[in-house]
Structures are given as structure tokens and as C-alpha cells.
C-alpha positions as CSV (number, residue, x, y, z in Angstrom):
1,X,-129.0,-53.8,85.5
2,X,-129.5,-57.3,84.5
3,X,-127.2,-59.9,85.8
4,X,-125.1,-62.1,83.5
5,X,-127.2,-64.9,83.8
6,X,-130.3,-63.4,82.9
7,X,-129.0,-62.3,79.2
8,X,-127.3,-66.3,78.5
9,X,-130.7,-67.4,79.7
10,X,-132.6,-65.2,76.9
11,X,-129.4,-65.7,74.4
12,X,-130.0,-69.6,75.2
13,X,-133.3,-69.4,74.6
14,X,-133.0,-67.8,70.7
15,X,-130.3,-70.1,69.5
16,X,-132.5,-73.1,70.6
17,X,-135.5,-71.1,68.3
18,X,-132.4,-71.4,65.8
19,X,-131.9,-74.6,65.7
20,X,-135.3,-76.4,66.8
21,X,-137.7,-75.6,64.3
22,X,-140.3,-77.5,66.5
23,X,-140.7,-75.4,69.3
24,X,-143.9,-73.4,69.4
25,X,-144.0,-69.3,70.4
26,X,-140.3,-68.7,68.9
27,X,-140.6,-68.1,65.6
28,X,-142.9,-65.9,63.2
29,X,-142.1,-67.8,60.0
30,X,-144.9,-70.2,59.0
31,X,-142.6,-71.0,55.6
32,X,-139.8,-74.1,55.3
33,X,-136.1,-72.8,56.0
34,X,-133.4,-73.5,53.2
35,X,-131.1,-76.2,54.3
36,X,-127.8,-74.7,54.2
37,X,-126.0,-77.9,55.8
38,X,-124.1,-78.1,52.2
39,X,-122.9,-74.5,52.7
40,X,-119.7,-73.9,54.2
41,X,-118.6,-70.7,55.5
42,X,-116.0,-69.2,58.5
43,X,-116.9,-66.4,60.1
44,X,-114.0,-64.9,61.5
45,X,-114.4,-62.8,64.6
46,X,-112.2,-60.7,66.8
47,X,-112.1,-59.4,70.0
48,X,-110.6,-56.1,69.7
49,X,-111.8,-54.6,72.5
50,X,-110.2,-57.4,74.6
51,X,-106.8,-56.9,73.3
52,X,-107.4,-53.1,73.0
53,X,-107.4,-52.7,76.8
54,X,-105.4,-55.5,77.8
55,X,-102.5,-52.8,76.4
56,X,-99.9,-52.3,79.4
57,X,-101.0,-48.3,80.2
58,X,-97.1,-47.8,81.4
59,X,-96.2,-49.3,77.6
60,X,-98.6,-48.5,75.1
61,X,-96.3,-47.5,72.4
62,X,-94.8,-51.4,72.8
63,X,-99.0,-52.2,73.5
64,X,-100.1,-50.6,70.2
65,X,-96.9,-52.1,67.8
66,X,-98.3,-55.6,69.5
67,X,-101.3,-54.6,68.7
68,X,-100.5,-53.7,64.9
69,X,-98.7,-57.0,64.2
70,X,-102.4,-58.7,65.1
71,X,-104.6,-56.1,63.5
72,X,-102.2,-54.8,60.6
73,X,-105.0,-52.6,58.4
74,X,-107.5,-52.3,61.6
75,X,-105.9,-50.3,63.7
76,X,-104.4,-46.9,62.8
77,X,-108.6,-46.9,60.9
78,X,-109.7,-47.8,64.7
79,X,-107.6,-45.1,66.2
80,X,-107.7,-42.2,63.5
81,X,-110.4,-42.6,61.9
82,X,-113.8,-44.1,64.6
83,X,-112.2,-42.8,67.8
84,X,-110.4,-40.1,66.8
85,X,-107.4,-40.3,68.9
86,X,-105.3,-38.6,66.2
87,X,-102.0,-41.2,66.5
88,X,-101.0,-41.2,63.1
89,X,-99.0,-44.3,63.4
90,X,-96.1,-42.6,65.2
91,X,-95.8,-45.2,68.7
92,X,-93.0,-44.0,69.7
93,X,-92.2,-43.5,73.3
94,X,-91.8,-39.8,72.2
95,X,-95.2,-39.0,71.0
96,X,-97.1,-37.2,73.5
97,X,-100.5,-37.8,72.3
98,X,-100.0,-41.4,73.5
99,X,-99.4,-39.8,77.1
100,X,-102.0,-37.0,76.6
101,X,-104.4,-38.5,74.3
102,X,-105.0,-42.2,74.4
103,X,-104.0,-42.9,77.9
104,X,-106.6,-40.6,79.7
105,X,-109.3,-42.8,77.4
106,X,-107.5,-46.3,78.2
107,X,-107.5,-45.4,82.1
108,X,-110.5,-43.2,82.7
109,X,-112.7,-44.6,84.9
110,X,-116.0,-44.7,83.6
111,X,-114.4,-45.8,80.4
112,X,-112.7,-49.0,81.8
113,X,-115.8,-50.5,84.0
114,X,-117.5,-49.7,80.6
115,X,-115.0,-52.6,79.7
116,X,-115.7,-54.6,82.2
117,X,-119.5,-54.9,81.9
118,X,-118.7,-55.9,78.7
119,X,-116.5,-58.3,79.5
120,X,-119.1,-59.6,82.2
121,X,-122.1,-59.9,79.7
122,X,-119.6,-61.4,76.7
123,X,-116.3,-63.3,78.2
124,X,-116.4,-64.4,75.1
125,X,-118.3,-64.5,71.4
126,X,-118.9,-67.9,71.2
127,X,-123.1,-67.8,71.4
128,X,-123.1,-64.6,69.2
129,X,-121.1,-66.4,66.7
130,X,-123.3,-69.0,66.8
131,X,-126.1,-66.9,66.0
132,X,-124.6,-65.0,63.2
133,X,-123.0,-68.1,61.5
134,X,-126.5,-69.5,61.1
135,X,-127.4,-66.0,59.6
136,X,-124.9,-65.7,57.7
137,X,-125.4,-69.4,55.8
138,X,-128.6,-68.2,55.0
139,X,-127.2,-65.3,53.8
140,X,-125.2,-66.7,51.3
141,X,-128.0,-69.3,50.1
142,X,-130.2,-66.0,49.4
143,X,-126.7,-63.8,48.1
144,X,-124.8,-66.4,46.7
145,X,-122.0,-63.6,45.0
146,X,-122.6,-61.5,48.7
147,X,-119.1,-61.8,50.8
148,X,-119.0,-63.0,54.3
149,X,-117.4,-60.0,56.3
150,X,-114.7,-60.7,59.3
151,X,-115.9,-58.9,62.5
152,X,-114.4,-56.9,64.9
153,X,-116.1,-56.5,68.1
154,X,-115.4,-53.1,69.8
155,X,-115.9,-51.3,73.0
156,X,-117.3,-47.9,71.2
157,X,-117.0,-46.0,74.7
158,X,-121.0,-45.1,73.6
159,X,-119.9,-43.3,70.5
160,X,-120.5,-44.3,67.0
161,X,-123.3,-46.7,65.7
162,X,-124.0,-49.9,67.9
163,X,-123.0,-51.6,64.1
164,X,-121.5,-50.6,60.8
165,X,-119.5,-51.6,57.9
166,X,-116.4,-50.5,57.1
167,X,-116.3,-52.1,53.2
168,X,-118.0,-55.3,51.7
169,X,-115.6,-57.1,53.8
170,X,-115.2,-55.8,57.5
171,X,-118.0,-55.2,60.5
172,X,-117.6,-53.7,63.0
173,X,-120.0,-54.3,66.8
174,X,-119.7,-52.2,69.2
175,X,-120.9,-54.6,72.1
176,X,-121.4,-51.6,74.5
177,X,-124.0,-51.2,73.0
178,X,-126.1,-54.6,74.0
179,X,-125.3,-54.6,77.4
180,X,-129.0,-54.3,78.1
181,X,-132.4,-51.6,78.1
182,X,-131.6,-51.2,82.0
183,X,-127.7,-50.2,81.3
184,X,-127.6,-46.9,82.7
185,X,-125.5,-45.4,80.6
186,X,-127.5,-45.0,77.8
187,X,-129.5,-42.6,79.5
188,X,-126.7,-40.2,80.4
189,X,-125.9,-40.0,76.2
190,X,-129.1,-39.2,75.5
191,X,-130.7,-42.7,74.6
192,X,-134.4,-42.4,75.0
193,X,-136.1,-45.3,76.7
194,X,-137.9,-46.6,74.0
195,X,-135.2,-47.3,72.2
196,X,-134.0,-50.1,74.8
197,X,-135.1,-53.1,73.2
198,X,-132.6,-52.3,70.3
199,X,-129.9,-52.6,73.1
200,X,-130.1,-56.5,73.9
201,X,-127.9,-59.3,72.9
202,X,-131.2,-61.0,71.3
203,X,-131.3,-57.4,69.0
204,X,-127.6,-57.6,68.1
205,X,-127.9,-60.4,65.3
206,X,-130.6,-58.4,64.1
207,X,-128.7,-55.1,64.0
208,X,-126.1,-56.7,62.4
209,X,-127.9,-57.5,59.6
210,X,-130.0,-54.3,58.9
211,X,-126.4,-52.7,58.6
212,X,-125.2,-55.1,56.6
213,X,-128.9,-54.6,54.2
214,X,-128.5,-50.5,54.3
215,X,-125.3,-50.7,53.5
216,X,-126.6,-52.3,50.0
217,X,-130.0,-50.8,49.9
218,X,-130.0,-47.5,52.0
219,X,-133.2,-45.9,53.1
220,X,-133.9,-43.0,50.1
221,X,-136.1,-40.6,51.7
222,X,-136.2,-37.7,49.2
223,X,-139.4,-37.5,46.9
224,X,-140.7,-40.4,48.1
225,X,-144.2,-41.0,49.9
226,X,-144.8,-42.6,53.3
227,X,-146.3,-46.0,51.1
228,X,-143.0,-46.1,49.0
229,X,-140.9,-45.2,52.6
230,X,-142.8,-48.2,54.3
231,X,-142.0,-51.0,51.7
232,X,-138.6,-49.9,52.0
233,X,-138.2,-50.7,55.3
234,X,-140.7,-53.7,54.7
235,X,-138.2,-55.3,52.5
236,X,-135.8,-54.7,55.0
237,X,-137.4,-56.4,57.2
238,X,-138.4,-59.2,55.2
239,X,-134.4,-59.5,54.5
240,X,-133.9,-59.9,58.2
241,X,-136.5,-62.1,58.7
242,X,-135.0,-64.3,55.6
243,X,-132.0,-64.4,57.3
244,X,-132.8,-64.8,61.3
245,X,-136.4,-66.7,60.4
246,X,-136.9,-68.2,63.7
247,X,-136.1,-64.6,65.6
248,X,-139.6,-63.6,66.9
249,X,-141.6,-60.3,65.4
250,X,-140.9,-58.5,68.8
251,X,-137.2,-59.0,68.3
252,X,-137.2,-58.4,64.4
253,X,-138.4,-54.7,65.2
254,X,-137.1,-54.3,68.2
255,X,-141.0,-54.3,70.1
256,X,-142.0,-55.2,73.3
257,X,-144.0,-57.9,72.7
258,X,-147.0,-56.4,74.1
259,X,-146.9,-53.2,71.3
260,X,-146.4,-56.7,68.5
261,X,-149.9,-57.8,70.3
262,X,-151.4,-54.3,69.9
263,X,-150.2,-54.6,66.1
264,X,-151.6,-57.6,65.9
265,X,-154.9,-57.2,67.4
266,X,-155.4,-53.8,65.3
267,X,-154.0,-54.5,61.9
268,X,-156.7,-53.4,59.8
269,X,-157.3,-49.7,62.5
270,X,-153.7,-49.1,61.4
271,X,-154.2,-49.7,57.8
272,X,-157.3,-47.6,57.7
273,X,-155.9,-44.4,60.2
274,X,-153.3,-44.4,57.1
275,X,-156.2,-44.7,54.1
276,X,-158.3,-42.0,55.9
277,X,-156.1,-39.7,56.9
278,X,-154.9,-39.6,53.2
279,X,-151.3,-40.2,54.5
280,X,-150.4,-42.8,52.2
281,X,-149.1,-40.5,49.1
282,X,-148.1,-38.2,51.1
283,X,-144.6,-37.1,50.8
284,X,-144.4,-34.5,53.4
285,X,-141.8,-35.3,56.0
286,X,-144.3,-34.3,59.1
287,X,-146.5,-36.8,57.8
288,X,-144.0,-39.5,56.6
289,X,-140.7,-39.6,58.7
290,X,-142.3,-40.1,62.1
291,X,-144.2,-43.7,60.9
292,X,-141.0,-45.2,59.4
293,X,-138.1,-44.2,62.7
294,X,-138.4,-45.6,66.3
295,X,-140.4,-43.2,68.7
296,X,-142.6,-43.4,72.1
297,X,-145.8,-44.4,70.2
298,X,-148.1,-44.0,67.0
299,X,-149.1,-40.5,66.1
300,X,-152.5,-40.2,65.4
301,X,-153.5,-43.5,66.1
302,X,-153.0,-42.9,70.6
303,X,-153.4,-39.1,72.2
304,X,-150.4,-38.0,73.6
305,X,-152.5,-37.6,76.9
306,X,-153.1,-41.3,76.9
307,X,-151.6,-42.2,80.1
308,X,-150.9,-46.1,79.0
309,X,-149.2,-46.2,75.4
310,X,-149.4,-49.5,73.6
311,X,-148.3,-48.8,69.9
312,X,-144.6,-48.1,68.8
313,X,-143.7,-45.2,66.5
314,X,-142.1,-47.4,64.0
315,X,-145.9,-48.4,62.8
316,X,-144.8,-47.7,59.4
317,X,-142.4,-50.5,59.0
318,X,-144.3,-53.2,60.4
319,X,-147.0,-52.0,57.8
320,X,-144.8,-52.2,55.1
321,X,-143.6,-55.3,56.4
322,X,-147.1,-57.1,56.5
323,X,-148.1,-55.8,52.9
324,X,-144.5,-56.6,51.4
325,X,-145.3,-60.4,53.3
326,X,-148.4,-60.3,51.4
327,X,-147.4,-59.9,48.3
328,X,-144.4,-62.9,48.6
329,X,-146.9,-64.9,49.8
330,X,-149.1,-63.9,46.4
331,X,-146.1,-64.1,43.9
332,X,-143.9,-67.3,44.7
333,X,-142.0,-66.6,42.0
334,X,-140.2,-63.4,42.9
335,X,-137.0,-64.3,44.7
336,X,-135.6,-62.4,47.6
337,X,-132.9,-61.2,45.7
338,X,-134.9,-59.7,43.0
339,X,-138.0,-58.4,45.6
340,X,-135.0,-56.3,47.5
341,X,-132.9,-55.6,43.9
342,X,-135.7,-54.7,41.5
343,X,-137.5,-51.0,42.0
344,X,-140.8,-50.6,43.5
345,X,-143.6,-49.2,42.1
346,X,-145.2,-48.6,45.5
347,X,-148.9,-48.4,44.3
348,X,-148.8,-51.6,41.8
349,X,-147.2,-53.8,44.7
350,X,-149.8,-52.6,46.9
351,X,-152.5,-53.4,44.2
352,X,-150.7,-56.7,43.7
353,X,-150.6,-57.6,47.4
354,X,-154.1,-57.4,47.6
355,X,-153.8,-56.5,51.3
356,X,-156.9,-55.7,52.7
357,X,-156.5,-56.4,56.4
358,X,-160.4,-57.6,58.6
């Protein structure tokens, strides 16, 4: 596992792309940033995984009516409804599920060092703040009616989704979940290793976001081709990028930068595996599903007895994210808000990005 130092060093390093336009190598955006120094927003976070198992194990009924006074319409939906624990609101010192339920959880082991890495890789949520506050002006230039949501930051115990909303107006971020690709936990709960650049504090601001974007505009799979599937999750991208525009591609998609080179450096072998192999208007789920999700590498385009893989599965998206780029670049006009809000016809926007990768 990484040390602590390590992941402020990289965390350092992408606030500083933030805030310093002029530095070279950080960002992917070659277009000028809003200001938003006129806009004024709080972002109010919590540490509820702090205060969750700071809860005196000999007292939690007394723990969890502390707890309610500070989190009054969070925490019977925290207990009931994301961890299960089946409370009900009764903490009295008579309820035995507190005794066999919820303090098994609070003292098992694996469950509290879980805790404490956390604590060890975020004392605190100032940096991440930081990074979503500047996301989240941006957010409101391009969403003006959009609400800012509070956030609660969790300690999942490796169940749920790393981030998801609870309404229009509440987050939640389960920070065990960004403790880092080498964790070794994630392993054990069936987390496949290329998945691990999703698990890094630089990928959190980024995860926050695409929940934030599905939650509007959710993925619709059914009847649809893999063309309309990729300029889906173009557009979703393209929001992200709006929104975290000095965040590098590799951290957009969740890459290693060496598969973003291999992207690069075969553009227009991607686009044409996809023309020849007629896969574009296809809306068979073998042939669609597999280009737009996160997998070991590229189908089709490296042999599974390749012993060196340098593509990622999720070739789709950064497809549809390079044509949908295209065609803002082509049509000034069109506004974020009414790329992302208005249907696509998937074969005219092609036609009208006039992508034709060399």
C-alpha cells in the first residue's frame, strides 16, 4: 500500500493543475475556463464516518442520540436503509440489535483498521473540498437552476457504490473506496485489477461527478446501438471534463496513462476496427456492452493471448468522447446544457462531427 505521503503528493499535484492554468502536461483542455470568481457557493461537507466510529462502543444508544442531534434526517437512512443494520430508531439501552447488530460492525476488526486507513489517507477533507468547490462553481456556471448537494463522507465497510446520490440535494462518498489501486482489500471483494485507477483520491472528484451526471442523464441501454451507447458516455464525459477541465484524460477515464498513449497513437485503428467490423449500428449486447464498461483490454482490437495488453476495455467511451469533442468544436453554438439535454440522433451528430480520424 501506498503511504500517506505519496497520495497528498499526487492530490497536490492536481489542485495545482486546478488552479495554474500555465503548467504544461496537466491538463487536456486546449479551450479558455469560465471565470467563476463572481460565483459564490458553500459546499458543506461532513465527516460522518469520523463521528460514526468515534461512538463510545460501551454507549452507543447515548452514541447514536448524539449522533441524531448532528445528523437529524441522515442517520436512521444511513443505518436502515445503506447498511442495513435494521435499528428502526429505537436506541434504547434495551434494544438488542444495538448489542447484536451494530456493535459486532462498530468493533470488528477488519472493519475498524478499515477506519483507520481512512483516517490515515484523509485526517481530514480539506484538499478534496478544495477540488470539488472548484468543480462545483463550474458546475453552477454551466447548470445555473442545478443545486449544490451537502456531502457526507462515509466509511462503506466496501459495500455500496464508491458515490451516489441520495436526492438533488445530498451525496454521499464512501472514501473506502479511494484508499488506493494497491489497497488490498479490494481484491478480497472481488474488485478486479483493472479497475484500480477508479480507486484513487485523483479519481474521486471525477466519480463524484459522473454520479452526480447519471443521476440526471442515466446510461439507457435498451434498443440502442453501440454509436448511440458511445455518445452517451461521450457526453458524459465531456460533462466531466466541463467541470474538472484541468483533470488529465488518464484521470477523466480512469486510464493508465500509457493505455491514453495507445488511444492516442491509434485513433483512427480504433475508429476503423469499429467501421469494419460493422459494429457501429449494432445493437446486440455481445457486441455493444463490452466497448462502453471498464474491462482488462479492447476486444477485437488485442488477442487475448497477447501477453502485454495496452488498450482498456472502455474503448467505447473515449470514442464517443473524441467524436462528441469534435462536433463542440464544429458547432460553437450548442451549449453544454443543451448538447447533454437535447436527444441525439446518433448518425446526424456523427455526420455533423465530421470525425474522420488520420
Amino acid at each position: 500500500m501506498r503511504n500517506k505521503l505519496t497520495y497528498k503528493h499526487y492530490l497536490s499535484l492536481f489542485l495545482i493543475c486546478v488552479s495554474v492554468t500555465i503548467l504544461q502536461g496537466c491538463s487536456n483542455n486546449d479551450e479558455k475556463v469560465p471565470d467563476t470568481s463572481a460565483i459564490n457557493i458553500k459546499l458543506n461537507t461532513y465527516r460522518f464516518d469520523k463521528d460514526f466510529y468515534s461512538i463510545d462502543t460501551n454507549h452507543i444508544g447515548k452514541g447514536l442520540r448524539d449522533l441524531l442531534v448532528k445528523y437529524p434526517d441522515f442517520l436512521n437512512y444511513y443505518l436502515d436503509t445503506l447498511m442495513d443494520y435494521r435499528i428502526h430508531g429505537d436506541f434504547s439501552d434495551t434494544n438488542k440489535t444495538l448489542s447484536d447488530s451494530l456493535k459486532p460492525f462498530i468493533t470488528y476488526r477488519d472493519f475498524t483498521q478499515l477506519q483507520d486507513t481512512i483516517i490515515k489517507y484523509y485526517p481530514d477533507s480539506k484538499e478534496t473540498d478544495a477540488v470539488l468547490l472548484k468543480g462545483f462553481k463550474l458546475y453552477k456556471y454551466y447548470f445555473p437552476n442545478y443545486s449544490i448537494p451537502r456531502i457526507f463522507y462515509l466509511d462503506m465497510e466496501l459495500r455500496n457504490f464508491p458515490v451516489f446520490p441520495i436526492d438533488t440535494s445530498t451525496l454521499c462518498i464512501g472514501l473506502d473506496w479511494f484508499l488506493g489501486p494497491q489497497f488490498p482489500h479490494y481484491a478480497s471483494v472481488g474488485v478486479p485489477g483493472y479497475m484500480g485507477n477508479h480507486f484513487t483520491k485523483l479519481y474521486l472528484p471525477v466519480s463524484v461527478f459522473s454520479a452526480l451526471y447519471l443521476s440526471r442523464h442515466p446510461l439507457v441501454v435498451e434498443d440502442n446501438t453501440l454509436l448511440d451507447l458511445m455518445l452517451q458516455k461521450g457526453k458524459e464525459i465531456v460533462f466531466i471534463h466541463k467541470i474538472l477541465p484541468q483533470a488529465p484524460d488518464s484521470v477523466l477515464f480512469g486510464f493508465t496513462q500509457k493505455q491514453i498513449e495507445w488511444c492516442n497513437a491509434n485513433e483512427a485503428n480504433i475508429y476503423n476496427f469499429f467501421i469494419h467490423q460493422k459494429l457501429l449500428y449494432s445493437k446486440d449486447p455481445h457486441n455493444t456492452l463490452q466497448f462502453i464498461h471498464d474491462g482488462p483490454f479492447a476486444a477485437g482490437l488485442e488477442s487475448v493471448t497477447d501477453p502485454v495488453k495496452n488498450s482498456p476495455g472502455n474503448i467505447g467511451t473515449w470514442l464517443g468522447y473524441k467524436i462528441i469533442r469534435n462536433y463542440m468544436a464544429l458547432h460553437p453554438e450548442v451549449s453544454l446544457q443543451q448538447l447533454i439535454n437535447n436527444k441525439t440522433d446518433a448518425p446526424k451528430l456523427l455526420d455533423d462531427a465530421k470525425y474522420r480520424p488520420k
